[in-house]
matplotlib code that plots the C-alpha trace (Angstrom):
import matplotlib.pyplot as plt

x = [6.5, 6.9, 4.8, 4.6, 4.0, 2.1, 2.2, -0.8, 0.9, 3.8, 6.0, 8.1, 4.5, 4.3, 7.7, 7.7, 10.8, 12.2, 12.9, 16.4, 19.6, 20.7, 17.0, 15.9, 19.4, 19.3, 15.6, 13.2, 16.0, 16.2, 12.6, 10.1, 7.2, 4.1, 5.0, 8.2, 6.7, 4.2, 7.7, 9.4, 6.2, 5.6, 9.4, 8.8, 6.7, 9.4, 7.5, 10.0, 8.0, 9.4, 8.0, 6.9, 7.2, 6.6, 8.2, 9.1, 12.7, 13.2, 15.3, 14.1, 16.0, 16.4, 17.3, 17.6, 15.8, 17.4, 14.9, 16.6, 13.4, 14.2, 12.4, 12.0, 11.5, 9.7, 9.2, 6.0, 4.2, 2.7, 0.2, -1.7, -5.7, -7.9, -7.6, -5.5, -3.0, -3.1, -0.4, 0.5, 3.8, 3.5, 6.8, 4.9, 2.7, 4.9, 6.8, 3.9, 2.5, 5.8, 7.1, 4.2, 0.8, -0.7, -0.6, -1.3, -1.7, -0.8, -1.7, -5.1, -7.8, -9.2, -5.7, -7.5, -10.9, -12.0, -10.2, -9.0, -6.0, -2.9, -4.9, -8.1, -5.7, -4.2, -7.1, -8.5, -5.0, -4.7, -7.9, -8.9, -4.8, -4.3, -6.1, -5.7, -6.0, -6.7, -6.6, -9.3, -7.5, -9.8, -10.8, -14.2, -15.8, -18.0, -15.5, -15.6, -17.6, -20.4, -18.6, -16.0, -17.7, -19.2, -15.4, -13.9, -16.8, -16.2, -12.7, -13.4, -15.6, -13.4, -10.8, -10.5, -9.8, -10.0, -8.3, -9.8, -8.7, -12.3, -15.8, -17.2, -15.4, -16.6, -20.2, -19.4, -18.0, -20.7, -23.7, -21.8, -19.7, -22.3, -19.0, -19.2, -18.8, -16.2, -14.2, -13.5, -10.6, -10.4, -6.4, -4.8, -1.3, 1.9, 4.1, 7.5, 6.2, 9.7, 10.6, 6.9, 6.4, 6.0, 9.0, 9.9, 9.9, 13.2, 15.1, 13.6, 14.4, 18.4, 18.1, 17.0, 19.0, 15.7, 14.9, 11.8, 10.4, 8.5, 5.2, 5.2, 3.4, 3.9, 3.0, 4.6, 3.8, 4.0, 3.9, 1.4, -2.1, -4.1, -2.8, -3.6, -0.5, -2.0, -4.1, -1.9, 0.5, -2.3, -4.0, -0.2, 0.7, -2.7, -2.0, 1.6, 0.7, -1.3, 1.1, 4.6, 6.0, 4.9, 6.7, 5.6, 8.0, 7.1, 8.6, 8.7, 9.2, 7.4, 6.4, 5.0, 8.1, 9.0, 5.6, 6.3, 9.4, 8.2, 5.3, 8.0, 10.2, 6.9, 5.9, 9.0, 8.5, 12.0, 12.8, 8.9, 8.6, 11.0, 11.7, 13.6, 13.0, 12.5, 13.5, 13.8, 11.3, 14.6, 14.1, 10.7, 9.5, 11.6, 9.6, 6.0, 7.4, 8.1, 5.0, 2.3, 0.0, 0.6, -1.7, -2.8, -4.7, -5.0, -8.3, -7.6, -9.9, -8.6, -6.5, -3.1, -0.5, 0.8, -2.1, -1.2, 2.6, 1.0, -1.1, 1.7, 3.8, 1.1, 0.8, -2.4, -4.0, -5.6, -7.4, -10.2, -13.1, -12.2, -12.2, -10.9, -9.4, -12.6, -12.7, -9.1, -9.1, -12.2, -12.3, -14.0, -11.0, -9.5, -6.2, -7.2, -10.1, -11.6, -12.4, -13.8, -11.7, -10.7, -12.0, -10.0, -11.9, -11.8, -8.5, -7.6, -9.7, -8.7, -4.9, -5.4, -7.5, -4.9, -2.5, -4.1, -4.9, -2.5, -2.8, -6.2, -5.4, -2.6, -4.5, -3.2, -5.1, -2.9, -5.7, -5.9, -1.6, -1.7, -3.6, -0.8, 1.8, 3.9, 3.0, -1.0, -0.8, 1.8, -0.4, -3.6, -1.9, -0.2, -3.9, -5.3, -2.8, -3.2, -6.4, -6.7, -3.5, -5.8, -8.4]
y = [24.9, 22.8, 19.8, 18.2, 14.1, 13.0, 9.7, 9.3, 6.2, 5.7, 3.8, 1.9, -0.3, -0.4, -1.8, -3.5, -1.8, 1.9, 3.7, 4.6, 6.0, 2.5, 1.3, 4.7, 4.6, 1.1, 0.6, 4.0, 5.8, 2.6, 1.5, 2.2, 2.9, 4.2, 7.8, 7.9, 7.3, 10.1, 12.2, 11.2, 11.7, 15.4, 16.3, 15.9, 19.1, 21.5, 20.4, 19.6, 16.9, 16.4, 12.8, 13.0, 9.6, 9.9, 7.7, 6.7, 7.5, 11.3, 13.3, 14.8, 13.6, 14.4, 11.8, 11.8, 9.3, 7.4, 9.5, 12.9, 13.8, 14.5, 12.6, 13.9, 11.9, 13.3, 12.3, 10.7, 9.8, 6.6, 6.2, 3.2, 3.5, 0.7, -1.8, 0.8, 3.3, 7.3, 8.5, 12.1, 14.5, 18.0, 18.2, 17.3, 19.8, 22.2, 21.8, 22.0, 25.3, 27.0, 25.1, 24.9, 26.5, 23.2, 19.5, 16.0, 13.3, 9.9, 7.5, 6.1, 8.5, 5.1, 4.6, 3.9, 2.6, 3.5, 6.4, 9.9, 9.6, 11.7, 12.7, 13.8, 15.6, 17.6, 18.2, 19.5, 21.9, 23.3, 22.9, 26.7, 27.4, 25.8, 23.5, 19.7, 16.8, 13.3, 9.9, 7.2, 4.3, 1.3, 0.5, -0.4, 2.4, -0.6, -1.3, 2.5, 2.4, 4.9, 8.0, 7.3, 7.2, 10.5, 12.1, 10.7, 12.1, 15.9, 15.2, 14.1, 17.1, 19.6, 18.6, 20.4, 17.3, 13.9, 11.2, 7.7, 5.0, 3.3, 4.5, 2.0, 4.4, 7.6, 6.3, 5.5, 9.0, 10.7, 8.2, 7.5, 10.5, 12.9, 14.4, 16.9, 15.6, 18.4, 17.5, 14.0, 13.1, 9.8, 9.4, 6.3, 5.7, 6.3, 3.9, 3.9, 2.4, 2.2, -0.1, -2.1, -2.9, -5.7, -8.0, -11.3, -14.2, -15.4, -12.0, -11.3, -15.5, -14.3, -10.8, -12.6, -16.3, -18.2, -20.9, -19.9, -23.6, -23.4, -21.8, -19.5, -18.2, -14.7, -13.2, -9.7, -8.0, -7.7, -11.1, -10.1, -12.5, -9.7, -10.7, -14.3, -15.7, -18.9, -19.3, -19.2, -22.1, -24.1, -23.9, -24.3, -26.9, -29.3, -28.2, -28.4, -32.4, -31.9, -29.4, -30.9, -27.5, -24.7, -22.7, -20.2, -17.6, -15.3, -11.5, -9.4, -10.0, -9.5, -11.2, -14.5, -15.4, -17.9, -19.4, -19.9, -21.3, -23.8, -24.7, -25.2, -27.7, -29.7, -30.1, -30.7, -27.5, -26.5, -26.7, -25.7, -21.9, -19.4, -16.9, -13.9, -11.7, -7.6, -6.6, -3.1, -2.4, -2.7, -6.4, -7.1, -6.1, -9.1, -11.5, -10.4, -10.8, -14.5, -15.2, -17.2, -15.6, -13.1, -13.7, -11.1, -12.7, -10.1, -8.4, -4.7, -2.7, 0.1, -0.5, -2.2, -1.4, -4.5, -4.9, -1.9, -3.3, -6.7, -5.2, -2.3, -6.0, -8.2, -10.1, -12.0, -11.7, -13.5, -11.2, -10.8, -8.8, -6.1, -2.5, -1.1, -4.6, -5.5, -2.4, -3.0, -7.0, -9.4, -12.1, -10.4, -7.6, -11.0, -10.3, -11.9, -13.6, -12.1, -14.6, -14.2, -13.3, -16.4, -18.8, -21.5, -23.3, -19.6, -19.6, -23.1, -22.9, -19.1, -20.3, -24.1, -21.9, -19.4, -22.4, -24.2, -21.1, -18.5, -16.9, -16.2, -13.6, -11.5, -8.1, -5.3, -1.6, 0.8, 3.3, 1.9, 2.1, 5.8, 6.5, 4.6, 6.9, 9.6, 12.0, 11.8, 11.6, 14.8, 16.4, 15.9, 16.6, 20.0, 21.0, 20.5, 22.1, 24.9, 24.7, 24.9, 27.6, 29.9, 30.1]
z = [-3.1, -0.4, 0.6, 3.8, 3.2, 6.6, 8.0, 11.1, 12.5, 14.9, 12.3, 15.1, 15.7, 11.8, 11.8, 14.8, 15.9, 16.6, 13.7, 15.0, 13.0, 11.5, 10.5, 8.9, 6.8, 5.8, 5.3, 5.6, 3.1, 0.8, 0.4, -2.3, 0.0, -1.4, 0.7, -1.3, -4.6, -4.0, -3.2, -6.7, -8.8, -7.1, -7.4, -11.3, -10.4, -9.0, -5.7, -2.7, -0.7, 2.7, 4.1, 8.1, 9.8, 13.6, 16.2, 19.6, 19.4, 21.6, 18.7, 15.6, 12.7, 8.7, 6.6, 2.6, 0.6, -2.1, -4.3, -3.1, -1.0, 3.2, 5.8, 9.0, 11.9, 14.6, 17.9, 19.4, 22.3, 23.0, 26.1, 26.7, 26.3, 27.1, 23.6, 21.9, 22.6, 22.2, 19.9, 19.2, 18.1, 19.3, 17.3, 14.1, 14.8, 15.5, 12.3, 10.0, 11.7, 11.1, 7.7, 5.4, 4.1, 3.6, 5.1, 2.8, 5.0, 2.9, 5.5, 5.7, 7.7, 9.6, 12.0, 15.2, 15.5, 19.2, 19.7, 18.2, 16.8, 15.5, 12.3, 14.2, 16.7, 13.4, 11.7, 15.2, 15.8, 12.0, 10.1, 10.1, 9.9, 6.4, 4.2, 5.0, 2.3, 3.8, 2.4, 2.5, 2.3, 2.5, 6.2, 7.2, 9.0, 10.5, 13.0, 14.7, 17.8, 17.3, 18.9, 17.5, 14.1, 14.9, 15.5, 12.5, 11.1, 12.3, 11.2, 7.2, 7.2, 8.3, 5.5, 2.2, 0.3, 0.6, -1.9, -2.6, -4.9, -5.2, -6.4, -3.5, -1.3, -2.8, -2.1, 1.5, 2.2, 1.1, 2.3, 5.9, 6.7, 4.6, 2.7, -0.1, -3.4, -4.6, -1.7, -3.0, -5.2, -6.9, -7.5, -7.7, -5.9, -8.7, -9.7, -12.3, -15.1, -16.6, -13.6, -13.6, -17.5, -19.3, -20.1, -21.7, -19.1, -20.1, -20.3, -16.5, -15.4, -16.3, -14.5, -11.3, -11.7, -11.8, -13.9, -16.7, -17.6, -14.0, -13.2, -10.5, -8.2, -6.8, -3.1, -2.3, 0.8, 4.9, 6.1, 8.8, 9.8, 7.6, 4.6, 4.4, 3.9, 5.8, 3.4, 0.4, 1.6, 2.7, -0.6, -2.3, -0.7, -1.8, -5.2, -5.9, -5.6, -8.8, -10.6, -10.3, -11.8, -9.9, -7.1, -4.7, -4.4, -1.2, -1.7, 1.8, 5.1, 8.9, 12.2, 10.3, 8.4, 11.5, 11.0, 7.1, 7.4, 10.1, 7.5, 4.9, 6.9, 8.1, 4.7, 2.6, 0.5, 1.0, -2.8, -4.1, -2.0, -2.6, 0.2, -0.7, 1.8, 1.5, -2.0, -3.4, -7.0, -9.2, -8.2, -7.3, -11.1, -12.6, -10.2, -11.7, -15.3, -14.5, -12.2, -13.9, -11.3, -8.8, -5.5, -3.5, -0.3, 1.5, 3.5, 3.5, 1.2, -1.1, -3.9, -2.9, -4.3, -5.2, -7.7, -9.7, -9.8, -11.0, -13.6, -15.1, -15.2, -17.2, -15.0, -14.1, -10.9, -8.3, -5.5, -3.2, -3.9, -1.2, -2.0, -5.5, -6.6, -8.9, -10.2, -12.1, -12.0, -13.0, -15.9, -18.3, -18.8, -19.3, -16.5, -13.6, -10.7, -7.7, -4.7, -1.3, 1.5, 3.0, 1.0, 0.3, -2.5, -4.2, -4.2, -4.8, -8.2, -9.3, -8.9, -10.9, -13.9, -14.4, -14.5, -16.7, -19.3, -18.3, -21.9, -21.5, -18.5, -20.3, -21.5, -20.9, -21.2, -21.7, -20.9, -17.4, -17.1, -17.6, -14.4, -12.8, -13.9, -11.7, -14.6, -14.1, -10.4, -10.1, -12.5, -10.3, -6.8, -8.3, -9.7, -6.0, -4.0, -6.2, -5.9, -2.0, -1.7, -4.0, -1.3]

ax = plt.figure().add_subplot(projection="3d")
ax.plot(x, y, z, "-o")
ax.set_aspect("equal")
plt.show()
């Protein structure tokens, strides 16, 4: 069976760049991207998952995944729309019609917020040609203006599935968009477990050259304004005159990484924050095992995936109270705090308590872990696509 894996954003703005030959085989095929997760888990299925990614660049392309999946890149347009532009691929179109019996989008249902976009625009082209699964990723349907409320609305209804992380967002699909309760999936995004597990601090310190007598402190993700990296090297930099031992280490990269190192030179942090830049997730996993505290600042609801890669590690977590975070993190499970979105007095005490008791925060539930796992999640997906192909 074969699976199409649909992105509803032009990549080249997610990456701030066209997603030409070079960039696709150096970073697309080599990154562990949520998309390509969903790939590995559902080839553990007999499933072949082919990833869509759409883009500015004029020829359609396949590429092969470090995984083994293909990803096609197809090309887009992009015509500019008052406060946001209008994006759509005839060509992805085109290639689900005569390629597949089904379509999974894997990017979030909420991509623009005034006007249709590339997911209403396939729902709209295919929904009575094959059955459509969506995914509500977070968002806050607050933002859509009201008609535009009322056609992502007609869109969400006119899917056969649609997969949330959250319960918060399962009540919101049915109280806002009036969605059918056996249409809604609650499925959590898969990670390798046998890459994100628990390790001694020193063992992972000598896999990654770092030293294990400090405290760290741990940020992965996108260095964009949305995920309140401001925030965290404000807050770090008060503290780390108290704490003497701690280092921030800062795992990714994006349009703000001028902006951090500019903050590091001002302030003499040069030998106290740690940049390494994008890492792949035979990496990254060494730097949770050796964080004291991972920090996720960030506003977008859902449940990030760099939360689930903190908890599979053990390691405790600091996050806001957005979307599906508290429903895996809160001090009475005993692995991490929840603050408010940009509050800096929440994060400046969440960060100097798990300092100060970081034992306190290490419980794991291995209950919780198996919902993480490729082998649950392929499970689920190959039980709904069944499902829906029976029909």
């Amino acid at each position: 069976m074969k699976i199409p894996l649909v992105s509803g954003f032009l990549e080249d703005d997610v990456y701030e760049q066209k997603l030409n030959d070079k960039f696709m085989n150096e970073v697309i095929c080599n990154e562990d991207h949520f998309y390509h997760r969903i790939a590995k888990a559902l080839s553990t299925k007999n499933i072949e998952p082919i990833v869509y990614y759409m883009s500015m660049e004029k020829s359609e392309k396949k590429f092969i995944h470090k995984y083994g999946h293909s990803i096609i890149r197809v090309p887009a347009r992009k015509i500019n729309f008052l406060h946001e532009p209008i994006i759509y691929s005839s060509n992805l179109i085109k290639n689900l019609r005569e390629d597949f019996k089904i379509c999974n989008f894997v990017s979030g249902y909420y991509i623009m917020y005034k006007i249709p976009d590339m997911f209403d625009y396939t729902v709209f082209k295919l929904n009575k040609e094959m059955p459509i699964i969506a995914r509500w990723a977070g968002g806050n349907h607050n933002w859509l203006a009201p008609i535009r409320k009322s056609i992502k609305k007609a869109s969400l209804q006119r899917c056969d599935k649609i997969l949330v992380s959250s319960l918060e967002e399962i009540k919101i699909l049915k109280n806002i968009f009036d969605i059918e309760n056996n249409k809604i999936e609650h499925i959590v995004n898969p990670i390798d477990l046998e890459v994100f597990k628990k390790r001694d601090k020193k063992i992972a310190a000598e896999k990654i050259s770092m030293n294990p007598d400090f405290q760290y402190l741990l940020f992965v993700g996108r260095l964009t304004k949305n995920k309140g990296i401001e925030l965290l090297l404000e807050v770090f930099n008060e503290i780390n005159l108290q704490f003497q031992n701690i280092k921030l280490i800062i795992i990714g990269d994006g349009p703000l990484i001028n902006f951090i190192k500019n903050f590091i030179k001002k302030y003499n942090l040069e030998e106290k924050i740690i940049l390494t830049g994008r890492l792949n997730h035979e990496k990254t996993c060494y730097y949770y095992n050796i964080a004291t505290a991972f920090v996720n600042t960030g506003h977008s609801a859902g449940l990030p995936n760099v939360i689930i890669e903190s908890i599979a590690s053990n390691t405790p977590t600091i996050t806001t109270d957005v979307g599906a975070s508290k429903e895996y993190i809160n001090e009475k499970s005993h692995n991490g705090l929840l603050i408010n979105p940009g509050n800096k007095n929440d994060l400046k005490n969440a960060i100097k308590t798990i300092l100060e008791n970081e034992k306190k925060f290490k419980n794991m539930d291995n209950e919780v872990m198996k919902k993480f796992s490729y082998e649950n999640f392929a499970d689920k997906m190959t039980s709904i696509y069944s499902e829906l192909l029976k029909k």
